[in-house]
mmCIF entry with sequence, helices, sheets and N, C-alpha, C, O atoms, coordinates in Angstrom:
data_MODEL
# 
_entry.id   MODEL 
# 
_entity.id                         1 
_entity.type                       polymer 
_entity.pdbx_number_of_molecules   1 
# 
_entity_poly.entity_id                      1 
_entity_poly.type                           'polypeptide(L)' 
_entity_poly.nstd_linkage                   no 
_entity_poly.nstd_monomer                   no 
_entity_poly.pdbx_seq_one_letter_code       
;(UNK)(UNK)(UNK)(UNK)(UNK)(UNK)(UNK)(UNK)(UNK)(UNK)(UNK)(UNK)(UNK)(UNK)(UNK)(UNK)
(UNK)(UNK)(UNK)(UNK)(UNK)(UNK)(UNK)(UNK)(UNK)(UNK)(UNK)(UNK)(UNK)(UNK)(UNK)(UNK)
(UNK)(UNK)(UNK)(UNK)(UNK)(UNK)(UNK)(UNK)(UNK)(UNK)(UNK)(UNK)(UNK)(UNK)(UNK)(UNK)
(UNK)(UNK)(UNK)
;
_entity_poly.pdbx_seq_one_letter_code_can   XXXXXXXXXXXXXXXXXXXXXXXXXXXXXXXXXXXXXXXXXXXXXXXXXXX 
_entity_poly.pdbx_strand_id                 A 
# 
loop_
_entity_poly_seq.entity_id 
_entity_poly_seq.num 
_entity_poly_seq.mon_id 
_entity_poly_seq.hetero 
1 1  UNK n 
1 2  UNK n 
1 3  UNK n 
1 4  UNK n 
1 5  UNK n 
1 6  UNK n 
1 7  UNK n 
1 8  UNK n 
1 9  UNK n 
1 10 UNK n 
1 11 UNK n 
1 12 UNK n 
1 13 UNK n 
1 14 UNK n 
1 15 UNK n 
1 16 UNK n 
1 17 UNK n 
1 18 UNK n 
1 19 UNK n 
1 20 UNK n 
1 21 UNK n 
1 22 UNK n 
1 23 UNK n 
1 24 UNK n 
1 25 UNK n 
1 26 UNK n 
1 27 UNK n 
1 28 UNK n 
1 29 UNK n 
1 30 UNK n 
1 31 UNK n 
1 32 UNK n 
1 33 UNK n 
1 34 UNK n 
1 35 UNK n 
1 36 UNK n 
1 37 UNK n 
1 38 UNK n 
1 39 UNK n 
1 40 UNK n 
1 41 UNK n 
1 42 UNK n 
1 43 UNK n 
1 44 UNK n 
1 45 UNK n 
1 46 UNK n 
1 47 UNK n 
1 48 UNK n 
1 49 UNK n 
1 50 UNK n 
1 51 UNK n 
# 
_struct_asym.id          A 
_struct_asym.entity_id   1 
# 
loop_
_struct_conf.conf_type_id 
_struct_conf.id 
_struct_conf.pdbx_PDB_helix_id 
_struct_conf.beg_label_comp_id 
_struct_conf.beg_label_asym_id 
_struct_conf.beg_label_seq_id 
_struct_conf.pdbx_beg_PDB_ins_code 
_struct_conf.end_label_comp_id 
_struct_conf.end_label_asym_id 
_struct_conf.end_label_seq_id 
_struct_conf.pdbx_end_PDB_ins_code 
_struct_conf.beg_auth_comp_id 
_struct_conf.beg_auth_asym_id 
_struct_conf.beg_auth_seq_id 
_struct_conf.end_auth_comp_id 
_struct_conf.end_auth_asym_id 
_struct_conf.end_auth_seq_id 
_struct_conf.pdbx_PDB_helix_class 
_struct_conf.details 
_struct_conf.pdbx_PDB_helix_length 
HELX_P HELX_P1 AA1 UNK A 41 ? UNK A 44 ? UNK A 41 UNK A 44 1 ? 4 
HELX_P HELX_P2 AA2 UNK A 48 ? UNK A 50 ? UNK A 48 UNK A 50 5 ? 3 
# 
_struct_conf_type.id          HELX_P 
_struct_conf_type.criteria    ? 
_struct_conf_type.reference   ? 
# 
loop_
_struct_sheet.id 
_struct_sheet.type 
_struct_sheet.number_strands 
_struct_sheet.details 
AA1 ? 2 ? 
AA2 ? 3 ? 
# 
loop_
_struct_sheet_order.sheet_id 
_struct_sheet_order.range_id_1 
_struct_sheet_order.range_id_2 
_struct_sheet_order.offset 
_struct_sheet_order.sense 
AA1 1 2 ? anti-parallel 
AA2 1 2 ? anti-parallel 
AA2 2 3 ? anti-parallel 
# 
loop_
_struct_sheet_range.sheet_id 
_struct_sheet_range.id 
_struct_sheet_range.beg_label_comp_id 
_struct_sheet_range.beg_label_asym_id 
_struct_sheet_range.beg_label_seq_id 
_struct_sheet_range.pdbx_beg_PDB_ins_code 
_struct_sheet_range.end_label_comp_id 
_struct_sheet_range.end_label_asym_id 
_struct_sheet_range.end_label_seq_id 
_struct_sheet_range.pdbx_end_PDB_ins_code 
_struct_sheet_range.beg_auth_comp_id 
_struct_sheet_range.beg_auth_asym_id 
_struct_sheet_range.beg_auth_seq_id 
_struct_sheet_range.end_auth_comp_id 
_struct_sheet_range.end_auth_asym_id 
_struct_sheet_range.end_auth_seq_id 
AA1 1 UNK A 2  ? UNK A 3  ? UNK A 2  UNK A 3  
AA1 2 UNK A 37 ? UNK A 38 ? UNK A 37 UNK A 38 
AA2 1 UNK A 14 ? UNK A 16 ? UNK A 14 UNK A 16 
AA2 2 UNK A 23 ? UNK A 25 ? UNK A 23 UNK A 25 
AA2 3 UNK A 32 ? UNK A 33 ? UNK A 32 UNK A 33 
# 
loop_
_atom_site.group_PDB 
_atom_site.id 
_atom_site.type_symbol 
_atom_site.label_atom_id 
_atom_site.label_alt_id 
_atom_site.label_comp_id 
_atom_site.label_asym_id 
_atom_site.label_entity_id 
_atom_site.label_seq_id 
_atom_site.pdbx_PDB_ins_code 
_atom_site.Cartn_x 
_atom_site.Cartn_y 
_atom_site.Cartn_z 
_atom_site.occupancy 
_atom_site.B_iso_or_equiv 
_atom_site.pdbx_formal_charge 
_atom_site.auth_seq_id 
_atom_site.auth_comp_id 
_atom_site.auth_asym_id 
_atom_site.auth_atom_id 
_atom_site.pdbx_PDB_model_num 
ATOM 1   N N  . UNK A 1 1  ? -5.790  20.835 -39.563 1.00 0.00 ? 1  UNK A N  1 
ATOM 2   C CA . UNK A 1 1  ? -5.126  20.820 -40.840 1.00 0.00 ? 1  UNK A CA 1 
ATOM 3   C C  . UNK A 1 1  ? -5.879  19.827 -41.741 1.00 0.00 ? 1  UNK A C  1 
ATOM 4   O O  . UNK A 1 1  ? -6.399  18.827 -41.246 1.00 0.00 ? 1  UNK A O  1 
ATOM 5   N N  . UNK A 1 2  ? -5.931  20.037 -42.799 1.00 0.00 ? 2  UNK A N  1 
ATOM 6   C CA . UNK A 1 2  ? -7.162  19.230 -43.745 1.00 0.00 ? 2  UNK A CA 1 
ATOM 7   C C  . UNK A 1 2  ? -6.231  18.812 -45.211 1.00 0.00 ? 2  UNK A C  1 
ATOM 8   O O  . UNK A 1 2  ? -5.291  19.496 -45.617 1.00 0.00 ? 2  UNK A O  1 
ATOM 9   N N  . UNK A 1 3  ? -6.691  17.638 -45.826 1.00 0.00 ? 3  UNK A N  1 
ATOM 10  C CA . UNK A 1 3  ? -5.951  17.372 -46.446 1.00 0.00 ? 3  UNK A CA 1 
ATOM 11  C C  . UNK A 1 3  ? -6.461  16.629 -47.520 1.00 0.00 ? 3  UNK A C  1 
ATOM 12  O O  . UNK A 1 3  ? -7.441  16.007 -47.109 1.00 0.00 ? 3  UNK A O  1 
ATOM 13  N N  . UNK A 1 4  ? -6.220  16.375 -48.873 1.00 0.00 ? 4  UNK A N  1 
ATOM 14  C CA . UNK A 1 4  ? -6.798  15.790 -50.175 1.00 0.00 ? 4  UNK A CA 1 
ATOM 15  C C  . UNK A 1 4  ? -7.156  14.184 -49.434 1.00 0.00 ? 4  UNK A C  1 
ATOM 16  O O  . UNK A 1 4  ? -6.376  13.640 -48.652 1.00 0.00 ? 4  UNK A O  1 
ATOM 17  N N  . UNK A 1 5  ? -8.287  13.677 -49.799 1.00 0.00 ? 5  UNK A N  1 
ATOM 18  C CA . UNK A 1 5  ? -8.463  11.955 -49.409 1.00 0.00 ? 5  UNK A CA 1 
ATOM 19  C C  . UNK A 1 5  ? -7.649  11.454 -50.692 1.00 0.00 ? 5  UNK A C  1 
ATOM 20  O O  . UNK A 1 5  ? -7.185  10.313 -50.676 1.00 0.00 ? 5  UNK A O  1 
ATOM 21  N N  . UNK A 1 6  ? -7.424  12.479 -52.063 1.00 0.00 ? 6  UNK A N  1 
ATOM 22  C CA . UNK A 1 6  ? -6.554  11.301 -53.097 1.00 0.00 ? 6  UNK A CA 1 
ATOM 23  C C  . UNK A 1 6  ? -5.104  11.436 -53.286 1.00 0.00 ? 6  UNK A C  1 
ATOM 24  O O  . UNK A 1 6  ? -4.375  10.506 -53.633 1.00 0.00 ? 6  UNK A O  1 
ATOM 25  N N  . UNK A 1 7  ? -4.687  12.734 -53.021 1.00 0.00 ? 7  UNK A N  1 
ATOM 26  C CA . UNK A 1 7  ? -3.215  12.478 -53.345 1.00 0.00 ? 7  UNK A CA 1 
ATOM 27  C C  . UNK A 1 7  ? -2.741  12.759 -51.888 1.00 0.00 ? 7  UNK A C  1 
ATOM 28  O O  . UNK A 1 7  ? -1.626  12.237 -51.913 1.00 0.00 ? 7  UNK A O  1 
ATOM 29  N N  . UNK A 1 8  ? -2.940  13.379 -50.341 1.00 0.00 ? 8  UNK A N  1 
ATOM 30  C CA . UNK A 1 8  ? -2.595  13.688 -49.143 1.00 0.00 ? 8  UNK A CA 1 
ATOM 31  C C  . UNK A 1 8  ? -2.300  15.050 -49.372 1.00 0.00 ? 8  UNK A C  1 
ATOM 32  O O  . UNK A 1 8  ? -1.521  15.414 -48.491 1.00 0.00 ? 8  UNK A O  1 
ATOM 33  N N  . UNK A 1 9  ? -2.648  16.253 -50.393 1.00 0.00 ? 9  UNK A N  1 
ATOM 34  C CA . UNK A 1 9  ? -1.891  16.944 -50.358 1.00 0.00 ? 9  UNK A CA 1 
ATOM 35  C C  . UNK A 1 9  ? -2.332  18.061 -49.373 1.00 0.00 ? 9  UNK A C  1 
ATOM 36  O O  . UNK A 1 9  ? -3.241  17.601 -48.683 1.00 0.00 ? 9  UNK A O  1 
ATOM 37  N N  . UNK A 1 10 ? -2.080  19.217 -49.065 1.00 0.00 ? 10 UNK A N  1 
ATOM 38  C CA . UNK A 1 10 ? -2.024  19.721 -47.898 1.00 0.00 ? 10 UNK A CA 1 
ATOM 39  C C  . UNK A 1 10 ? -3.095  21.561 -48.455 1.00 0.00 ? 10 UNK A C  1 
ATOM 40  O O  . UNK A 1 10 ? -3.708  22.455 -47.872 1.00 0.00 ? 10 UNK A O  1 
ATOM 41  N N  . UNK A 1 11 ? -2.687  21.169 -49.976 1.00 0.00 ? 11 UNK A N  1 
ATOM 42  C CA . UNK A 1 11 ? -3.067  22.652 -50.731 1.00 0.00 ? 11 UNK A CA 1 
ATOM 43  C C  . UNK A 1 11 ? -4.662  22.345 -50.583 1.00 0.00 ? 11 UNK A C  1 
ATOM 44  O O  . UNK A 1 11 ? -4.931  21.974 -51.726 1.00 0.00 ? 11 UNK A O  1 
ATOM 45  N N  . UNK A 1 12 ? -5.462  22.305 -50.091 1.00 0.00 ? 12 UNK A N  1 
ATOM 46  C CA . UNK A 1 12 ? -6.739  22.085 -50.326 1.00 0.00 ? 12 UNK A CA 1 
ATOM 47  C C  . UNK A 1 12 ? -7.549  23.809 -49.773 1.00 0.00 ? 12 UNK A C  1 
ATOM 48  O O  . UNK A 1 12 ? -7.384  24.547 -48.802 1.00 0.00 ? 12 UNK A O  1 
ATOM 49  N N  . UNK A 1 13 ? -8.285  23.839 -50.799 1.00 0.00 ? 13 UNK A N  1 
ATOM 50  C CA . UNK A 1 13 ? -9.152  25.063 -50.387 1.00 0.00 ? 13 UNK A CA 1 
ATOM 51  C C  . UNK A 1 13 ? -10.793 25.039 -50.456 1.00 0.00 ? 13 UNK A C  1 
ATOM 52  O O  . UNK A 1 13 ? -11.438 24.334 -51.233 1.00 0.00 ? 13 UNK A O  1 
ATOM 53  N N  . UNK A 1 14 ? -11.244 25.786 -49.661 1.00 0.00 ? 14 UNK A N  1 
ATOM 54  C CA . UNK A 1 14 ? -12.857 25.745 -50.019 1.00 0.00 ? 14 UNK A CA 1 
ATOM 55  C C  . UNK A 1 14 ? -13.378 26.572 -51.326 1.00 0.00 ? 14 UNK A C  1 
ATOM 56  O O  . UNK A 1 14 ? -12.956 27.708 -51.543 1.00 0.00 ? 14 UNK A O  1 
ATOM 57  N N  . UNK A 1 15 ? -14.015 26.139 -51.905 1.00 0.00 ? 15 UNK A N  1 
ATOM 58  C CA . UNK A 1 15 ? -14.886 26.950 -53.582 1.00 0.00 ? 15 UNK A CA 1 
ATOM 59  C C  . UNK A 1 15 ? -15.944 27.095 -52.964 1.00 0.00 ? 15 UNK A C  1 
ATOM 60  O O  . UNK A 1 15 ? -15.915 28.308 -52.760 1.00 0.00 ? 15 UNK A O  1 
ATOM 61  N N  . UNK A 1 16 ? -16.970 26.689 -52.464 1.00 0.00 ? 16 UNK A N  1 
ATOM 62  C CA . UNK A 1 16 ? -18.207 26.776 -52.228 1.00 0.00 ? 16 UNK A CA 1 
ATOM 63  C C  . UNK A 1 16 ? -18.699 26.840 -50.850 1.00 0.00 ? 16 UNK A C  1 
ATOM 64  O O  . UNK A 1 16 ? -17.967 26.466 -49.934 1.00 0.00 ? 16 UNK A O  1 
ATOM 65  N N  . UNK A 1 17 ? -19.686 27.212 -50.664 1.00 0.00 ? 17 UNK A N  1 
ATOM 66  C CA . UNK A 1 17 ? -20.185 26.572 -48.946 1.00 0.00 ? 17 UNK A CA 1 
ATOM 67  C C  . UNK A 1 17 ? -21.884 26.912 -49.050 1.00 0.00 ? 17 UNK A C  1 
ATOM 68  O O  . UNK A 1 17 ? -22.441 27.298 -50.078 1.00 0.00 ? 17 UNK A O  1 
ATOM 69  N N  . UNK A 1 18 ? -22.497 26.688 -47.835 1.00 0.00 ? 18 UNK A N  1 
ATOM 70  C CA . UNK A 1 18 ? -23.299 27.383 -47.612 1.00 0.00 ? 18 UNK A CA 1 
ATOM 71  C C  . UNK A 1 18 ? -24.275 26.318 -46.615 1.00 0.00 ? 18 UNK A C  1 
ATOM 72  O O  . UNK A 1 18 ? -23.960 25.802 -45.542 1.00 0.00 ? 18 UNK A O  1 
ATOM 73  N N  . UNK A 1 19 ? -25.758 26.184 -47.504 1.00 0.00 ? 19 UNK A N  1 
ATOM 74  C CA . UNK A 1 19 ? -26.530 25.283 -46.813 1.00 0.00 ? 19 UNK A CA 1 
ATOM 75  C C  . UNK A 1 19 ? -26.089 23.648 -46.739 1.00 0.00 ? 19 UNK A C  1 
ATOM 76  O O  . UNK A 1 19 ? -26.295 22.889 -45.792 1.00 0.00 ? 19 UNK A O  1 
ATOM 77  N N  . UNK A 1 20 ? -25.442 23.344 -47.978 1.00 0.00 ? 20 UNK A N  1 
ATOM 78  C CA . UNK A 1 20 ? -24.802 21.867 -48.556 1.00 0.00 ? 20 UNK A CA 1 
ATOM 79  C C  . UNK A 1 20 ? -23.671 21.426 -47.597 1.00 0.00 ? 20 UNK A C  1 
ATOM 80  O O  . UNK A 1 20 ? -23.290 20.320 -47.213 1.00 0.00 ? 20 UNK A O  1 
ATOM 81  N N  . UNK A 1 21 ? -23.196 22.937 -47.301 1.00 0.00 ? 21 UNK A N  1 
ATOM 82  C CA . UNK A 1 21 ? -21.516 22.530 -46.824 1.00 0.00 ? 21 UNK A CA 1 
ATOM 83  C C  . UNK A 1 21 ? -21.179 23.146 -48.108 1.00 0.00 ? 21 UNK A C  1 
ATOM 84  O O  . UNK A 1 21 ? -21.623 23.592 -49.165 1.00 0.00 ? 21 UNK A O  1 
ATOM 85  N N  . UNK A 1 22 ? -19.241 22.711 -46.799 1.00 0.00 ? 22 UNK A N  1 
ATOM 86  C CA . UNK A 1 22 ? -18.306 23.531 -47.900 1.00 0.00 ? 22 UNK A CA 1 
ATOM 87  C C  . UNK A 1 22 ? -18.095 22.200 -48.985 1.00 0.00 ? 22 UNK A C  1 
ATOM 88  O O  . UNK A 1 22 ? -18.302 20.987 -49.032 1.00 0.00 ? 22 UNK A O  1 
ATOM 89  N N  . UNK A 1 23 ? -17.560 23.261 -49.774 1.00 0.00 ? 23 UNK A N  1 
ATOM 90  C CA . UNK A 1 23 ? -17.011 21.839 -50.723 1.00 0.00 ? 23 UNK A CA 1 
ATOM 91  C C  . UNK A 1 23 ? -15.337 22.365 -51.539 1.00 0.00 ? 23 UNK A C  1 
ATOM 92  O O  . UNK A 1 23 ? -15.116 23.517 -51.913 1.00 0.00 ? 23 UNK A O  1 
ATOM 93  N N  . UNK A 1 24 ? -14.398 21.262 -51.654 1.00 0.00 ? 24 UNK A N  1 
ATOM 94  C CA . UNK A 1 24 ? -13.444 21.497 -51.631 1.00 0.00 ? 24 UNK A CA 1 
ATOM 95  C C  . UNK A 1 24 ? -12.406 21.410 -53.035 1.00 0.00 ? 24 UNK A C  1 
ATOM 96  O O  . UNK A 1 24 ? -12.546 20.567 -53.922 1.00 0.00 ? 24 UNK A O  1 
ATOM 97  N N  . UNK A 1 25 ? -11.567 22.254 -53.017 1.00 0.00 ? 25 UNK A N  1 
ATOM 98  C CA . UNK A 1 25 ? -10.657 21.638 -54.181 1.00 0.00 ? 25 UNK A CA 1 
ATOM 99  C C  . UNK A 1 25 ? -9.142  21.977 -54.365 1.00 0.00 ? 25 UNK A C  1 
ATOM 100 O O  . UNK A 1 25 ? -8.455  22.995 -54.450 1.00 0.00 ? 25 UNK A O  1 
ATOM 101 N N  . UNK A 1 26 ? -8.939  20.453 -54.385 1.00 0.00 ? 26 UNK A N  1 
ATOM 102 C CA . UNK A 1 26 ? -7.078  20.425 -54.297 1.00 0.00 ? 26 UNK A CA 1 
ATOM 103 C C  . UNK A 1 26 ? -6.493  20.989 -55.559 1.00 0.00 ? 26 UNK A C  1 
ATOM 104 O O  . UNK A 1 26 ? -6.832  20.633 -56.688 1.00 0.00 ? 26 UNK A O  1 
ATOM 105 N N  . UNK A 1 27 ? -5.402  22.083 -55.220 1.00 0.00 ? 27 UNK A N  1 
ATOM 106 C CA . UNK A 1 27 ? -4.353  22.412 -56.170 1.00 0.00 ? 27 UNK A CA 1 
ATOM 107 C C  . UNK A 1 27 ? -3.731  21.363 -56.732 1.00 0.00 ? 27 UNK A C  1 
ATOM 108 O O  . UNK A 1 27 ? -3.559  21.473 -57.946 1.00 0.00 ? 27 UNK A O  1 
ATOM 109 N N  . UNK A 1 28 ? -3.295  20.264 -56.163 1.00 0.00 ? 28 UNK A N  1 
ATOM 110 C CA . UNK A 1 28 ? -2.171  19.271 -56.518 1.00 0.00 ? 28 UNK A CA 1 
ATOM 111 C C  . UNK A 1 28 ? -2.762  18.547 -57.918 1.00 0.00 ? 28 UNK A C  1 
ATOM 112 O O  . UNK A 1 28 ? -2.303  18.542 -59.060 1.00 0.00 ? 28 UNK A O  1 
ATOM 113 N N  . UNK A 1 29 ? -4.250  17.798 -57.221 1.00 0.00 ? 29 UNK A N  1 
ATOM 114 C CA . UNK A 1 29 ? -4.343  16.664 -58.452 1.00 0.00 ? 29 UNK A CA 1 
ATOM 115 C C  . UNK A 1 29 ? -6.034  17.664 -58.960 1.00 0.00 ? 29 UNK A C  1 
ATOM 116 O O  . UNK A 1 29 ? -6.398  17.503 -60.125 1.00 0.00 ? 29 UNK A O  1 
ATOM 117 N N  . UNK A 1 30 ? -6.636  18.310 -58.327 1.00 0.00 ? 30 UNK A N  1 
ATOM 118 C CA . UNK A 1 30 ? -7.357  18.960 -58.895 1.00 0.00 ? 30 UNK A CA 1 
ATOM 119 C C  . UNK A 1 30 ? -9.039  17.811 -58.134 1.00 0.00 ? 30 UNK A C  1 
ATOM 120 O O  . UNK A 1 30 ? -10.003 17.541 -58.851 1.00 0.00 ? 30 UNK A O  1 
ATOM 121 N N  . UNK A 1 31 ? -8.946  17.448 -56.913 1.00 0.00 ? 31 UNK A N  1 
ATOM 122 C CA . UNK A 1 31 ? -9.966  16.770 -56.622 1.00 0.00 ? 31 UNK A CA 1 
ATOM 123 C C  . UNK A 1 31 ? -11.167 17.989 -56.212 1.00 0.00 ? 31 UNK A C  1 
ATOM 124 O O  . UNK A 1 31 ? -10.776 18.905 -55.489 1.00 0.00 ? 31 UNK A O  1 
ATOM 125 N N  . UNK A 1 32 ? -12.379 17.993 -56.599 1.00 0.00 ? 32 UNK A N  1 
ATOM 126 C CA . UNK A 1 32 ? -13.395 18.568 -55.776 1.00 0.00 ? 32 UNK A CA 1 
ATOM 127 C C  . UNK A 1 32 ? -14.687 18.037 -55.053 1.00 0.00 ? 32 UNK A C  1 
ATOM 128 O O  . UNK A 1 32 ? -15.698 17.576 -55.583 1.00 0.00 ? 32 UNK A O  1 
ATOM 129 N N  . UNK A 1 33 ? -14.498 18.158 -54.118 1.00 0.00 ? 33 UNK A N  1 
ATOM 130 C CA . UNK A 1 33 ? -15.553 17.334 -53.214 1.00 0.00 ? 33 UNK A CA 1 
ATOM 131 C C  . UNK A 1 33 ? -15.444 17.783 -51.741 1.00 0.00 ? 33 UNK A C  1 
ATOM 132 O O  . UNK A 1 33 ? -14.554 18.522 -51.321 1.00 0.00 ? 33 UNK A O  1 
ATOM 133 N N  . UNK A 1 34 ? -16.554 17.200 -50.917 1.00 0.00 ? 34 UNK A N  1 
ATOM 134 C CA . UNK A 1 34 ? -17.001 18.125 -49.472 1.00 0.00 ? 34 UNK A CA 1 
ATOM 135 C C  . UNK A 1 34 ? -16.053 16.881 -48.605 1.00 0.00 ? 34 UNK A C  1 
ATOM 136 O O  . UNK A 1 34 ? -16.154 16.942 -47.379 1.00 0.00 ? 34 UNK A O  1 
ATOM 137 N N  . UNK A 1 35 ? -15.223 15.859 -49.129 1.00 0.00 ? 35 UNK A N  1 
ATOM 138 C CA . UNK A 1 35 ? -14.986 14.767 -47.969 1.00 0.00 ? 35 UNK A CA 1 
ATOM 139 C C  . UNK A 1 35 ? -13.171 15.057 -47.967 1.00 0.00 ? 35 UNK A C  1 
ATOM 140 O O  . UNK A 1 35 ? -12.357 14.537 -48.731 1.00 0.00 ? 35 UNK A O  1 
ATOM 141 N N  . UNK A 1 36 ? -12.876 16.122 -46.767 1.00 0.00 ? 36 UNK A N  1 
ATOM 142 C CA . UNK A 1 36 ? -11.185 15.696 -46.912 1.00 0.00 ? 36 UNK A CA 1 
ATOM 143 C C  . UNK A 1 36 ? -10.794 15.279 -45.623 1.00 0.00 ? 36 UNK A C  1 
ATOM 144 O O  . UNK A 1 36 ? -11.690 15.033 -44.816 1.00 0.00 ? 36 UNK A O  1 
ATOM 145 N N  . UNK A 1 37 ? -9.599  15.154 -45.283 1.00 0.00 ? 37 UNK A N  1 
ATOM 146 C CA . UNK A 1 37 ? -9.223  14.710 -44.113 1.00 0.00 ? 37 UNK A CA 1 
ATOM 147 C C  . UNK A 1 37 ? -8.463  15.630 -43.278 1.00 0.00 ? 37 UNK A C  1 
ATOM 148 O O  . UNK A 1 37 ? -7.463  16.300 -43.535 1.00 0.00 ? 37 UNK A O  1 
ATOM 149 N N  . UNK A 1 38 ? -9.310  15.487 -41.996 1.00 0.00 ? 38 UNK A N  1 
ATOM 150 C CA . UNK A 1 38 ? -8.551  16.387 -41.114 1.00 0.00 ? 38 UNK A CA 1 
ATOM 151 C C  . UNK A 1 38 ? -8.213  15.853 -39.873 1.00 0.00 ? 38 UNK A C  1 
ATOM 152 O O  . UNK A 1 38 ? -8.956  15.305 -39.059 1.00 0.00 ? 38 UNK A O  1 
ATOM 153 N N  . UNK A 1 39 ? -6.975  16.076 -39.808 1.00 0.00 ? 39 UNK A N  1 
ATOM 154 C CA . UNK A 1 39 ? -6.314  15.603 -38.569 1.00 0.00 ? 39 UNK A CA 1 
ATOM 155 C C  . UNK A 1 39 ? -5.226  17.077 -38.270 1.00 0.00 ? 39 UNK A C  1 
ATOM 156 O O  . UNK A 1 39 ? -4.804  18.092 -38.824 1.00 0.00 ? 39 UNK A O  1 
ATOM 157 N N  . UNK A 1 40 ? -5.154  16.076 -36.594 1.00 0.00 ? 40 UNK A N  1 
ATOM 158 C CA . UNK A 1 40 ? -4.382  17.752 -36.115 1.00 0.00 ? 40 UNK A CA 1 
ATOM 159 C C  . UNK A 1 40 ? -2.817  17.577 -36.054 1.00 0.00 ? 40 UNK A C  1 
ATOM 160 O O  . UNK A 1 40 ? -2.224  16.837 -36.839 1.00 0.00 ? 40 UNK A O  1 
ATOM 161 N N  . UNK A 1 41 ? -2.220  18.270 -35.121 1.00 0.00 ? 41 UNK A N  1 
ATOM 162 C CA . UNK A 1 41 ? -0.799  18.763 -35.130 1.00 0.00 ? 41 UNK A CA 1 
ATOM 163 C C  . UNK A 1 41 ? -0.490  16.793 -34.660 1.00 0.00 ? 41 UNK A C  1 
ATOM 164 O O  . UNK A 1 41 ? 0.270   16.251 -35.463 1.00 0.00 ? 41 UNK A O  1 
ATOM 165 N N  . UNK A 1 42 ? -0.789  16.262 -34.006 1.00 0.00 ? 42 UNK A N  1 
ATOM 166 C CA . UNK A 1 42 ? -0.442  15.349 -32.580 1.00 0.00 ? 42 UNK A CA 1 
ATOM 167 C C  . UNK A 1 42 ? -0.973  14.063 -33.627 1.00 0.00 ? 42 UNK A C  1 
ATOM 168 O O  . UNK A 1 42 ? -0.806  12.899 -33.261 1.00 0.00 ? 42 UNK A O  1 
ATOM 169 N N  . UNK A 1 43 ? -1.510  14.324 -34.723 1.00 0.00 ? 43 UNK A N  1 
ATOM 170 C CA . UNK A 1 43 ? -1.798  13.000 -35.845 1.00 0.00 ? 43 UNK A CA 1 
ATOM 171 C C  . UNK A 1 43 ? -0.678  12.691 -36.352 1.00 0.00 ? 43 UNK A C  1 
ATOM 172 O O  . UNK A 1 43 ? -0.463  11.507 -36.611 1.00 0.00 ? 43 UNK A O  1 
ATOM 173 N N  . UNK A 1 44 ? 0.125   13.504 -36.567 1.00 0.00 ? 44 UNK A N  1 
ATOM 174 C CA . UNK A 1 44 ? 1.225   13.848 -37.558 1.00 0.00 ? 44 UNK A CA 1 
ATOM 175 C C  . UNK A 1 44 ? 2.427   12.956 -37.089 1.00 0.00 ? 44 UNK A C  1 
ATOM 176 O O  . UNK A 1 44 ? 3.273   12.295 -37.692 1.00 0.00 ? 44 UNK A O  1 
ATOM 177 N N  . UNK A 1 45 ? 2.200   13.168 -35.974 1.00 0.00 ? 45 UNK A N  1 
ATOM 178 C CA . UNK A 1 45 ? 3.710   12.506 -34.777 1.00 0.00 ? 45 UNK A CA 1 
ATOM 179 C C  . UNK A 1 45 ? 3.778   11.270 -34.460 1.00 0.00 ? 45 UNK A C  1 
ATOM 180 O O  . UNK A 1 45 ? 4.779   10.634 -34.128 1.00 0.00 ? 45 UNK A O  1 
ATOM 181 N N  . UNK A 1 46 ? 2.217   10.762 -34.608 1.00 0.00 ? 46 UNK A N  1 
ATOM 182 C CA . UNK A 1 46 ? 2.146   9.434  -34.150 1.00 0.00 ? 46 UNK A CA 1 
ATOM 183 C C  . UNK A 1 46 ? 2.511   7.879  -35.376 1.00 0.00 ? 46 UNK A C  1 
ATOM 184 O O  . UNK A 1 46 ? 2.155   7.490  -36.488 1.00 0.00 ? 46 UNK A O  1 
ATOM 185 N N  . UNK A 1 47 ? 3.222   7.544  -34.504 1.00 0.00 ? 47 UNK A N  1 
ATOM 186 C CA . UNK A 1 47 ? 2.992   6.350  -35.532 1.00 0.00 ? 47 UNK A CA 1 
ATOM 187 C C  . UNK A 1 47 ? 1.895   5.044  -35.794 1.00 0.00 ? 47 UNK A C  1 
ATOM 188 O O  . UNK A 1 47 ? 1.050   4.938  -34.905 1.00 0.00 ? 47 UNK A O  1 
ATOM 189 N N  . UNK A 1 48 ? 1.837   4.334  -36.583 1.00 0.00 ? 48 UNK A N  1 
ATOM 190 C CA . UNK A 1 48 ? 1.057   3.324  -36.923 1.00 0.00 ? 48 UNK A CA 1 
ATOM 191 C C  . UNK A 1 48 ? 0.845   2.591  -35.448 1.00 0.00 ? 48 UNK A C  1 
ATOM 192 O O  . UNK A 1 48 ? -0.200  2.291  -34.871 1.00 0.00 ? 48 UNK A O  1 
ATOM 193 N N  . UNK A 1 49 ? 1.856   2.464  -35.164 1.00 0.00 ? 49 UNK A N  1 
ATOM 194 C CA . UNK A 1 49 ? 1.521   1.103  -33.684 1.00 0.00 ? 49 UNK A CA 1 
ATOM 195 C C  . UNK A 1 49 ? 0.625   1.815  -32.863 1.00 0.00 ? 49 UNK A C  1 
ATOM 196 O O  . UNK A 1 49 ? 0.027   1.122  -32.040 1.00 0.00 ? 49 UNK A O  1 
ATOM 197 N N  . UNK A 1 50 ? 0.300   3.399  -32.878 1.00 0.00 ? 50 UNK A N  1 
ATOM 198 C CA . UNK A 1 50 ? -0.367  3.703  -31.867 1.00 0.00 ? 50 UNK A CA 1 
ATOM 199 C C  . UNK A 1 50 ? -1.864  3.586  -32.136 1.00 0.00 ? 50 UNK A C  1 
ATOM 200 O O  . UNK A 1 50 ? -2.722  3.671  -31.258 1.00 0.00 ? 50 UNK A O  1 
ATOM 201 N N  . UNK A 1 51 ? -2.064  3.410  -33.259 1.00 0.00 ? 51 UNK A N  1 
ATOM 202 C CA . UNK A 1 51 ? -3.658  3.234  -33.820 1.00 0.00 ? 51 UNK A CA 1 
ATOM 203 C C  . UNK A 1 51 ? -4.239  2.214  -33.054 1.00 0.00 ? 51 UNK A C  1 
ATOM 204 O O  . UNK A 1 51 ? -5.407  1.880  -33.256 1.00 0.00 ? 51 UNK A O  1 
# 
């Protein structure tokens, strides 16, 4: 699951790809760029103390 690095939002889609990479852009705040965050189902659950 992949997610905006500026607002967390979850709407993120790919516009581009190819030799560069993909590159991305959030519905929410409108960010575009190749750097989002992905974490999985089992990121979600954990809390801070477990870092």
């Amino acid at each position: 699951m992949i997610h905006c690095p500026v607002c967390k939002s979850r709407e993120v889609y790919p516009v581009a790809g190819g030799y560069i990479g993909q590159v991305y852009r959030c519905k929410r705040c409108g960010y575009v760029g190749s750097l989002v965050v992905d974490c999985g189902e089992d990121d979600k659950n954990r809390d801070d103390s477990d870092r």
